[in-house]
C-alpha positions in Angstrom: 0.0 0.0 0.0 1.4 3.1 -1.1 2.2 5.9 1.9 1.1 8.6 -1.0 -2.3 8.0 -1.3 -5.0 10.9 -0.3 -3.7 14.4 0.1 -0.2 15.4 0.7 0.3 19.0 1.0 3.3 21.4 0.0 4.2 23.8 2.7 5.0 26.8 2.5 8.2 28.8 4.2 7.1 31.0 6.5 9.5 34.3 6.7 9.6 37.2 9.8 9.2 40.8 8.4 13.6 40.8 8.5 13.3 37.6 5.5 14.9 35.0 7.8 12.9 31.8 8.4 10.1 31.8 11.1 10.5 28.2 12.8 8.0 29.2 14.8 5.3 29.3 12.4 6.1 26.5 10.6 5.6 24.5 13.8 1.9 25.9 13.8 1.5 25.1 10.2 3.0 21.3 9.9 1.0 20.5 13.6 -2.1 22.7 11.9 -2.1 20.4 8.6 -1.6 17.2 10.6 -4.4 17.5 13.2 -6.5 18.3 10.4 -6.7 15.3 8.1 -3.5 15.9 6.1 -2.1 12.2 4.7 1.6 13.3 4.1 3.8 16.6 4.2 6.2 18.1 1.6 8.9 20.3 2.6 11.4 22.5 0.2 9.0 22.6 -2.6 8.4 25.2 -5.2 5.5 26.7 -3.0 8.0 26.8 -0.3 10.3 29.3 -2.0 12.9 26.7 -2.6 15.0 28.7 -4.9 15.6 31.8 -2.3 17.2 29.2 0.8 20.2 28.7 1.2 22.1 25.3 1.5 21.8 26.2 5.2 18.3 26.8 5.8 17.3 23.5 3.5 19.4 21.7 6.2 17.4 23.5 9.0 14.3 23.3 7.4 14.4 19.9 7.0 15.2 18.8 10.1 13.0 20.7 11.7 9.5 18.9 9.8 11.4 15.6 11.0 11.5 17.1 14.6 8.0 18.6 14.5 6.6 15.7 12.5 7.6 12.7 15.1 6.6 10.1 13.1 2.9 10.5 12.3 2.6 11.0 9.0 4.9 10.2 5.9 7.7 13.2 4.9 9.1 14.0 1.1 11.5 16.7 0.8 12.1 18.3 -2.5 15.4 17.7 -4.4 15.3 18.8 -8.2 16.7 21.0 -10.6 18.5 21.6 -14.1 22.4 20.8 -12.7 22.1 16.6 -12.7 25.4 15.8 -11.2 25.0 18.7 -8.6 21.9 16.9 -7.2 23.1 13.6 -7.1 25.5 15.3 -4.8 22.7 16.2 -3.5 21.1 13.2 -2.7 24.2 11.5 -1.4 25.3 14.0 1.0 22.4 15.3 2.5 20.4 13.9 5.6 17.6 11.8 4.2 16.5 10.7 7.6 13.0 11.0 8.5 11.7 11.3 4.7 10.0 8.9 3.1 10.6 9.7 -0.4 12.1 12.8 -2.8 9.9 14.9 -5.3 12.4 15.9 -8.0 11.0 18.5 -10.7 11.8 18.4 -13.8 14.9 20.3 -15.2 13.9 23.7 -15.9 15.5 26.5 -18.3 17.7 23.8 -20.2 14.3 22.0 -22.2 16.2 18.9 -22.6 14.8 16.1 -24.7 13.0 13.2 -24.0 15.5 11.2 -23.5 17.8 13.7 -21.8 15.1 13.9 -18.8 15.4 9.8 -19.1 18.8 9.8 -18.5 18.4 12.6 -15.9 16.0 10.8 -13.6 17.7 7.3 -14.4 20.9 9.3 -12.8 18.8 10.3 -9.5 17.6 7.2 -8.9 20.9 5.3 -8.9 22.1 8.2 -6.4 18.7 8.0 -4.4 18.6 6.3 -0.9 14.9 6.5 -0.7 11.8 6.6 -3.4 11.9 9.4 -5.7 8.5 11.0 -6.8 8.7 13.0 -10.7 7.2 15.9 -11.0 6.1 17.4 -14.4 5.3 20.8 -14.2 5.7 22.6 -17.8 4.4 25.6 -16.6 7.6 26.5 -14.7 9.9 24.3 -16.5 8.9 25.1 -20.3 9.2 21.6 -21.0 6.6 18.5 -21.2 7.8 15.2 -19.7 5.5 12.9 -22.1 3.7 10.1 -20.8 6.2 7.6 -22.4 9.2 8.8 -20.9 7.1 8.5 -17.6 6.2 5.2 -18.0 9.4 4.3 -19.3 11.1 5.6 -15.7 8.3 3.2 -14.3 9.0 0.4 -15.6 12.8 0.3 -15.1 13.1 1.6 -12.1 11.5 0.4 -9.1 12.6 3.1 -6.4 10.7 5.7 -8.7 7.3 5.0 -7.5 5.4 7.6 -8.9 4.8 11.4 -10.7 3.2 14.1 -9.0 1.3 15.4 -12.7 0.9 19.0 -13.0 0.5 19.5 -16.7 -2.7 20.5 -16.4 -3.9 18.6 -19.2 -6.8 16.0 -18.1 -6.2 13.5 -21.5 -2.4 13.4 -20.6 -3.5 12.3 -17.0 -5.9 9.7 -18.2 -2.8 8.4 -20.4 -0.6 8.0 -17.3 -3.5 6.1 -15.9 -4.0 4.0 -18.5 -0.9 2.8 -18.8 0.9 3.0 -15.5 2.5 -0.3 -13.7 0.0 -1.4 -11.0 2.4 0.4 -8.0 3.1 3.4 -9.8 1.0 6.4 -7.9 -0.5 8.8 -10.7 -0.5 12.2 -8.2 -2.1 15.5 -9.2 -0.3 18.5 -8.9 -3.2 20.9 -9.9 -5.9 21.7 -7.3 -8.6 21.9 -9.7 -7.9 18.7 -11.6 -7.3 17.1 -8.6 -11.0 15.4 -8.0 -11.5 14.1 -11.2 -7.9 12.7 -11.6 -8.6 10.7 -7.9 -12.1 9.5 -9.5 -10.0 8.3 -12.8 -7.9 6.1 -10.3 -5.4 8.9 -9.1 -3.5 8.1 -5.6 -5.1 11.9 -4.8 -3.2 15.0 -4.9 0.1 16.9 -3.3 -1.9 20.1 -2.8 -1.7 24.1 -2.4 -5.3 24.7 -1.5 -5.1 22.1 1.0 -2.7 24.3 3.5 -5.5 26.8 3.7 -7.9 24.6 3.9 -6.8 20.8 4.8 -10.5 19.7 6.1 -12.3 20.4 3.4 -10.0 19.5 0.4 -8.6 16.4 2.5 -12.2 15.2 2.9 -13.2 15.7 -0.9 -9.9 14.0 -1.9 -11.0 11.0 0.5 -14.3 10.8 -0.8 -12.9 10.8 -3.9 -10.6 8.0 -3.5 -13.8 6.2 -2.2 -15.5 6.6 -5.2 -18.1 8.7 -3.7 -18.2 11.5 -6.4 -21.6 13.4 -5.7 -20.1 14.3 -2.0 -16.9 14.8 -3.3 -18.0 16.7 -6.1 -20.1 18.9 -3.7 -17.4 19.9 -2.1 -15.4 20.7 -4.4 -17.0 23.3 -6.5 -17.2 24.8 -3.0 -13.9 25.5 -3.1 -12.8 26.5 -6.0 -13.5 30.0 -6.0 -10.6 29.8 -3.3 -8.3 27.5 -6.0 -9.0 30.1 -8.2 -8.4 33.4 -5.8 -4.5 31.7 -4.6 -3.2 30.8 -8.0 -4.5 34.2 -9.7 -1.6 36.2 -9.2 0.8 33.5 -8.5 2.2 30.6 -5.5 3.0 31.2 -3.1 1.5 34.7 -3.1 -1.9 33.7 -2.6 -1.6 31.3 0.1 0.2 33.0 1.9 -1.9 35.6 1.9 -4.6 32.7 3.3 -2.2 31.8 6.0 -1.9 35.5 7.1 -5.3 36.0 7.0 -5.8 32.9 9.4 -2.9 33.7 11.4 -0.6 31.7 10.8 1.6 33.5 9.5 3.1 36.7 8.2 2.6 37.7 4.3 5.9 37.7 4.0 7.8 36.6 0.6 11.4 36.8 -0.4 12.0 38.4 -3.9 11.1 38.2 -7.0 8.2 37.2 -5.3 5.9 39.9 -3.7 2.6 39.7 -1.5 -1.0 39.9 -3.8 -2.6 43.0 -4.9 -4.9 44.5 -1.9 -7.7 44.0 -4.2 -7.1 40.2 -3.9 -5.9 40.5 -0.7 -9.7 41.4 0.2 -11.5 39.0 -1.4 -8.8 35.7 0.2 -9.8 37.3 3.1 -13.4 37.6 2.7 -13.5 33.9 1.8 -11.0 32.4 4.1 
């Protein structure tokens, strides 16, 4: 049984008003998301401002969702990027312990081929002590890992156990569905898609929405997974007037802007990313 399945949700960085990290606040957030449903927690993703830390803070960062987490639900940690031998440095030198498995984006800027991110992802996993999680995301990476290449990483390597999808594109889903290897988890990485591609036979979703609010999406993600999709359905199109509200001028802008409205946090960002407009300021916080 996979430790993937249901939602999983990408936390954010919380910063003090001086940029440096506020520990404090992500203790609130990580015990916040767990005692609400939450299935699994990933740190040092791009929703956590992964490019602005330094080597230093990832170290701290890390260790301090193992401290917080103790245990009760499953960890990834976010290792990726365009420099191949640099993270299989990476991923031999840096404390893996407490995480359950990597999520390792695709290489942005360079647009290598198909079979360049092959040979990429074949080189992380023969460096990887634990499971490694793809993640497509051509939105940010300006380049399309196709379903072949996918499956292909599936089929030949067994610590790569599954794809957090965030394409966007529903058809391209149902492909990786169609054809993936029975213990291969098919994981959305777009809040909106995220109901119908658990109803397809998705393993659910690793989520934005869900930080702001786990409850709700958790429980639509679980009836989901159950097959129930009137509920589930039901509560989604409840939400996605927020989905829409925290992606509309960027993540994550907008749920941090949730967070701050809730409490748990300052709206705090490091550059090139800045806080949301007041105008949408008003209406996360009318909705929240």
């Amino acid at each position: 049984m996979s430790k993937f399945k249901g939602t999983g949700v990408a936390v954010i960085t919380p910063f003090h008003s001086d940029l440096s990290v506020d520990f404090e606040s992500l203790t609130r957030i990580i015990n916040h998301l767990i005692q609400n449903g939450i299935e699994y927690l990933v740190a040092l993703g791009s929703t956590a401002e992964a490019a602005t830390l330094t080597d230093t803070e990832k170290t701290q960062i890390a260790a301090h969702f193992v401290s917080v987490n103790k245990g009760r639900v499953p960890l990834v940690i976010g290792i990726g990027g365009n420099h191949t031998q640099a993270l299989i440095e990476e991923l031999q030198s840096r404390d893996l312990t407490g995480f359950d498995a990597v999520l390792s984006v695709s290489p942005a800027y360079n647009k290598p081929s198909q079979e360049g991110l092959y040979q990429h992802f074949k080189a992380l996993a023969a460096a990887s002590p634990i499971p490694i999680i793809l993640y497509n995301v051509p939105g940010r990476t300006a380049k399309n890992m196709e379903p072949k290449t996918v499956i292909r990483l599936a089929q030949d390597f067994k610590n790569i156990i599954g794809i957090k999808e965030a394409a966007g594109d529903m058809a391209q889903s149902l492909e990786l569905l169609r054809t993936k290897p029975d213990d291969f988890d098919i994981i959305s990485g777009d809040d909106m898609l995220a109901l119908p591609m658990t109803l397809a036979g998705g393993a659910g979703v690793i989520s934005v929405i869900g930080q702001g609010l786990p409850r709700a999406f958790s429980d639509a993600i679980r009836l989901g997974l159950a097959g129930n999709a009137k509920e589930a359905y039901a509560l989604h199109y409840k939400l996605m007037p927020a989905i829409d509200m925290i992606f509309a001028e960027g993540n994550p802008a907008g749920i941090k802007a949730m967070l701050a409205h809730q409490g748990f946090c300052e709206n705090v960002l490091r550059l090139p990313l800045t806080p949301v407009s007041n105008q949408l300021n008003e209406a996360i916080k009318r909705f929240h």
